[in-house]
C-alpha positions, 0 to 999 in steps of 0.5 A, spaced: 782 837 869 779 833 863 783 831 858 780 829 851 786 827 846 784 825 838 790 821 835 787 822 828 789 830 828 794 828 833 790 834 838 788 835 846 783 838 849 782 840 855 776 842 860 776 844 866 768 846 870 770 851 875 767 852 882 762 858 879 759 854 873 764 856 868 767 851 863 774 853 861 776 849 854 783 849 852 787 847 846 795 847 847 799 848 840 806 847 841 810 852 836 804 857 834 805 864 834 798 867 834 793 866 840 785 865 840 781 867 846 773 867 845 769 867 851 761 865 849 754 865 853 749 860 851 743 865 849 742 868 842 737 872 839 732 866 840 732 867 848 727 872 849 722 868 853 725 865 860 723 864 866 730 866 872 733 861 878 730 863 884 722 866 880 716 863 878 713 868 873 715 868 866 720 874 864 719 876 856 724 881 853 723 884 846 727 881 841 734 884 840 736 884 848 742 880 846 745 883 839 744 890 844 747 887 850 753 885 846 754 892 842 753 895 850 758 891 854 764 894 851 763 902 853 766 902 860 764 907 866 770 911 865 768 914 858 772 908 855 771 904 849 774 897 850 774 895 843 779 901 842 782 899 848 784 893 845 785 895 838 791 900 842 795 893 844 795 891 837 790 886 838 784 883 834 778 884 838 771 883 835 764 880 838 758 876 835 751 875 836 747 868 833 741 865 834 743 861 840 750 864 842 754 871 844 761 871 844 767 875 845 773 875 842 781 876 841 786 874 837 794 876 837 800 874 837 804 879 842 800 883 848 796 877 850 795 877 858 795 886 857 789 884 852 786 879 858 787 884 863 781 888 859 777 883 855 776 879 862 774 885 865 769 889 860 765 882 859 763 882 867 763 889 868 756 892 864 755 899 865 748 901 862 744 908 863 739 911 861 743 916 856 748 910 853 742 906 852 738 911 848 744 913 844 745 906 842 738 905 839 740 910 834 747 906 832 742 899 833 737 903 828 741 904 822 744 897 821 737 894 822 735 899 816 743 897 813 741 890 812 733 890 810 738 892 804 743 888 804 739 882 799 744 877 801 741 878 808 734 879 805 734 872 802 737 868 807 732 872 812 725 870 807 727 863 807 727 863 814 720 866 814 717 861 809 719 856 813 719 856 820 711 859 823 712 861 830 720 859 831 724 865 833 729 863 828 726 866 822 726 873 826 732 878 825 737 877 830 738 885 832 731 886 833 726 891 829 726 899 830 719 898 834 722 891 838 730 895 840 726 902 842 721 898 848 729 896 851 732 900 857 737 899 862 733 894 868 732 889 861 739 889 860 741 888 866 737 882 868 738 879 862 746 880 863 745 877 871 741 872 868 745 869 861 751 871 863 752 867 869 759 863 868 755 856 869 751 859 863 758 861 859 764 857 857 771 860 855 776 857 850 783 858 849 787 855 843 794 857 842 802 856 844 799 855 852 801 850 858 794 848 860 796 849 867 799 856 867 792 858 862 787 855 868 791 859 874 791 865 870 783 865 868 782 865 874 785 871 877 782 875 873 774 872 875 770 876 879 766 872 884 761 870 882 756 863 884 754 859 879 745 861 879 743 855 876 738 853 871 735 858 866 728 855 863 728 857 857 720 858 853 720 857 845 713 857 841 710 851 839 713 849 832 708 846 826 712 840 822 710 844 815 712 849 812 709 856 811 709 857 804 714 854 800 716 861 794 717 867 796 720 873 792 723 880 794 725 886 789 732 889 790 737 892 786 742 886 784 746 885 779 744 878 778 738 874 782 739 870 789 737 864 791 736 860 798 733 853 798 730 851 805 729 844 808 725 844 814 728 839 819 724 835 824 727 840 831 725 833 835 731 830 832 736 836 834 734 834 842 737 827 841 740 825 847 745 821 843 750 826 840 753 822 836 747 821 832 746 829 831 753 829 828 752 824 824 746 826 821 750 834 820 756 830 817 752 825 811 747 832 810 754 835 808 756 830 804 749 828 801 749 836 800 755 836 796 753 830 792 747 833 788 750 840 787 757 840 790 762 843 784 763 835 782 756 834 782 752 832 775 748 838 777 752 842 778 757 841 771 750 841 767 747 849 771 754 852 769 754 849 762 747 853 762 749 858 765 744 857 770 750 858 776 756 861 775 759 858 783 758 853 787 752 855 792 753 855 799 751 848 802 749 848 810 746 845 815 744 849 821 741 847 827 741 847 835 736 845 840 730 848 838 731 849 830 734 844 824 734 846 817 738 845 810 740 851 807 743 853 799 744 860 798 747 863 791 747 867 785 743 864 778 740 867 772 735 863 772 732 861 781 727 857 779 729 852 774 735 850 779 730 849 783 726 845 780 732 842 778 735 840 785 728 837 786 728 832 781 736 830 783 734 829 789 728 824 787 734 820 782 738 820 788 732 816 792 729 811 786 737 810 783 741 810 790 748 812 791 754 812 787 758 808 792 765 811 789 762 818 789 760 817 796 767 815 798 771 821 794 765 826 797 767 823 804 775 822 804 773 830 802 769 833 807 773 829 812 780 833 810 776 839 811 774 837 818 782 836 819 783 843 815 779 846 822 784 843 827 789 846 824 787 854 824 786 857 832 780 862 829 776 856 827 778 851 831 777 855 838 769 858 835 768 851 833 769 848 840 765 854 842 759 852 839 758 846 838 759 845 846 752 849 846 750 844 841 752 839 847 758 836 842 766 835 842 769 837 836 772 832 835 766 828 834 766 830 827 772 826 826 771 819 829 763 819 826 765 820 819 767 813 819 761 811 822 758 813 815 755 809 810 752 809 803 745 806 806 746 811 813 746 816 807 741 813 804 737 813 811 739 821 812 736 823 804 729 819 805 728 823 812 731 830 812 731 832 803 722 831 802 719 835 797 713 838 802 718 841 806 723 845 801 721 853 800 725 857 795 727 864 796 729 869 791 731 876 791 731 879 784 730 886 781 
């Protein structure tokens, strides 16, 4: 077992690959009454183009397998639903679909191994047929109808398509009514033997755990299963621009939306060298917060106007195929906060960084980090994803210190160019 110790956070990590394939992560906190297990795939809604271990012919599936596979995976060939099963031992269970991951998750403070008994047999035991699959369809249905709605959604969602050409990315995660109906039984079914694979899954444990005994009793609960080997994943080409930089959306809100993108280079995202993808991730945060964090020049003068009333959502999301900035709010007024960021960020770019405000943004975002290592929830969903990234969590901790004005500075020239913005707005 691989044991990665943090002394900054005073954590140990420990890793241990199994015969088939599946990487077990567990992360012992002596004295804490609630336990986190959450159990993930590496395929998402942008997997729908791959060609199988052991075929040479492309398999394309339609989009929302994923989204789909994970509602289905909880209905069980005796009539039961696990997810009830679950909630009738007093645990919290849930499950998640995004664009690079599927995860399956519960959380408790009594009834542990009884959850895990459930929770370990439903992931690896799909039960799919022609009838459940139909009648799915129907539930899929309505939330994809729900959130064509939900302006929140709709405005994340436009950003994406004024960004990204072919990218996957910029495509529902459930699917479209016409995609979901083309689904039956043999596509999920290949899809799950293909993605499901414990060499294609890890599992992380986080709670008052001795790491041996945890190993031993993951184990008993495997089925045999052989590692299948690599899966060849196939995604469209992608163009450097942008698609349109405006886009807007009439929906009933009580106040206009916003989300401001930045399309990144997705070839920086393929970096072998992991360090640098999460210093880039770690600068663009405090570069973010700098131009419009709640402490930002900008920030204070739009609340003073009545431009913005809260902080926007400041993000940056990115995997292996996809990278991009984004801001997501509410204002009376979307354009001018546009036009706004923009001329801050050329200031930024002629004057340069105030070194004292970089060092408060700094010291900042590295207690929000140390924050994450406190909490079982998001440390164990944090070490799941970024390990789909190719990343330790604990990196974030050791490459802030790494960070300086001018690597700021490096990181604001390249990623924040105005021909790559776009501004979505959803309003009545």
């Amino acid at each position: 077992m691989q044991v990665v110790e943090n002394l900054k956070v005073k954590e140990k990590l420990y890793i241990e690959k199994l015969d088939n394939g599946l990487t077990v992560m567990i992360i012992p906190k002596s004295g804490i009454q609630k336990k986190y297990i959450i159990w993930g795939t590496n395929y998402g809604s942008n997997d729908s183009k791959f060609i199988v271990p052991g075929e040479k012919e492309e398999t394309e599936v339609p989009m929302g397998v994923a989204h789909f596979l994970e509602h289905k995976l909880f209905e069980q060939e005796n009539g039961t639903n696990s997810l009830d099963t679950l909630t009738a031992l007093g645990v919290n269970a849930n499950a998640y679909t995004t664009n690079d991951h599927t995860a399956y998750l519960y959380e408790c403070t009594d009834n542990f191994y009884e959850a895990m008994d459930e929770f370990m047999d439903y992931v690896q035991h799909p039960y799919f047929t022609d009838e459940n699959v139909e009648k799915e369809k129907g539930i899929i249905g309505q939330e994809i109808n729900m959130y064509a709605d939900y302006p929140e959604w709709r405005v994340y969602l436009n950003a994406m398509e004024a960004m990204y050409h072919n990218n996957p990315v910029k495509l529902d995660i459930a699917g479209t009514i016409e995609s979901i109906s083309k689904i039956d039984k043999e596509i999920l079914y290949k899809c799950y033997n293909t993605f499901y694979n414990p060499s294609n899954m890890a599992l992380v444990i986080c709670g008052d755990f001795k790491p041996e005994e945890i190993i031993e009793e993951v184990k008993k609960r495997l089925i045999e299963t052989k590692s299948n080997g690599e899966i060849k994943r196939i995604y469209p080409e992608e163009p450097r621009g942008i698609v349109k930089e405006k886009i807007e959306q009439k929906l009933e809100v009580s106040q206009p939306l916003y989300a401001i993108g930045i399309k990144d280079s997705r070839e920086n995202c393929n970096t072998e060298n992991k360090n640098e993808i999460v210093k880039k991730h770690l600068s663009i945060e405090i570069l973010l917060n700098l131009l419009i964090g709640r402490s930002s020049e900008l920030y204070k003068n739009l609340y003073n106007e009545g431009i913005i009333y809260e902080q926007p959502s400041l993000d940056y999301e990115f995997s292996k195929t996809y990278a991009h900035v984004i801001i997501t709010g509410q204002s009376t007024n979307p354009e001018v906060l546009y036009e706004r960021f923009k001329k801050q960020v050329e200031k930024f770019k002629i004057n340069g960084i105030n070194e004292k405000d970089f060092n408060r943004m700094k010291k900042m975002i590295y207690g929000g980090y140390v924050k994450e290592f406190n909490d079982v929830v998001d440390e164990a969903r944090m070490f799941l994803s970024d390990y789909f990234k190719g990343i330790i969590s604990f990196d974030y901790i050791e490459e802030i210190e790494g960070i300086n004005v001018e690597y700021l500075k490096q990181v604001l020239d390249n990623v924040f160019k105005e021909d790559k913005m776009v501004l979505s707005i959803v309003k009545n």
